[in-house]
N, C-alpha and C positions, 0 to 999 in steps of 0.2 A: 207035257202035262196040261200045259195053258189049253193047248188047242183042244185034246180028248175033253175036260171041261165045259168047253164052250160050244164043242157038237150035240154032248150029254143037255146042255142049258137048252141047245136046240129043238133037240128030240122032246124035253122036256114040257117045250111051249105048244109044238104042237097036239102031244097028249093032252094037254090043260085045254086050245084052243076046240077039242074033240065034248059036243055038249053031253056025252054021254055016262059021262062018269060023275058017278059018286061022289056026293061030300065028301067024304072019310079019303077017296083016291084023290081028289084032287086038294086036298090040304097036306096029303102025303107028297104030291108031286112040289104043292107050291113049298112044300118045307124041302123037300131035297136040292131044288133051284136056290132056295135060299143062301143054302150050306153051298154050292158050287158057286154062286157069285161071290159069297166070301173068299173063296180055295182062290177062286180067279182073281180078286182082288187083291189077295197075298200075294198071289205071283207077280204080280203087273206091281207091287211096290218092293218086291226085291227087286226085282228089273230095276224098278226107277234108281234103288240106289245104289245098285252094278253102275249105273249109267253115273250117276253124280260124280262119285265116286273115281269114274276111269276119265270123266274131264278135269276133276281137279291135278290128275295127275299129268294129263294131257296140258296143262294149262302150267303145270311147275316146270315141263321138259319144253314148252317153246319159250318160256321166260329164261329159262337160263343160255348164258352167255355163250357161243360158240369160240371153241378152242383156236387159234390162230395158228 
């Protein structure tokens, strides 16, 4: 999902960087970019707290004591 987002934000830039469109298209384009750097920003902080989250628990299984 991150990545189809971030080709889509691609595709995006280069449309907007194209000097031949229309106000109206290109406030469409920069509003649809908008909304995808959010989508991607949602993804990238579930990530982040998948990630917290699997050290804390990484971090309770090397503290505890090994069985003799």
């Amino acid at each position: 999902m991150l990545e189809d987002s971030l080709k889509q934000l691609a595709a995006l830039v280069e449309k907007l960087e194209n000097k031949n469109n229309t106000l109206e298209d290109a406030l469409a384009l920069f509003e649809r970019g908008v909304k995808l750097t959010r989508e991607c920003l949602d993804a990238v902080n579930v990530s982040r707290g998948k990630i917290v989250e699997l050290s804390k628990e990484m971090d309770k299984i090397i503290e505890r004591p090994i069985d003799e």
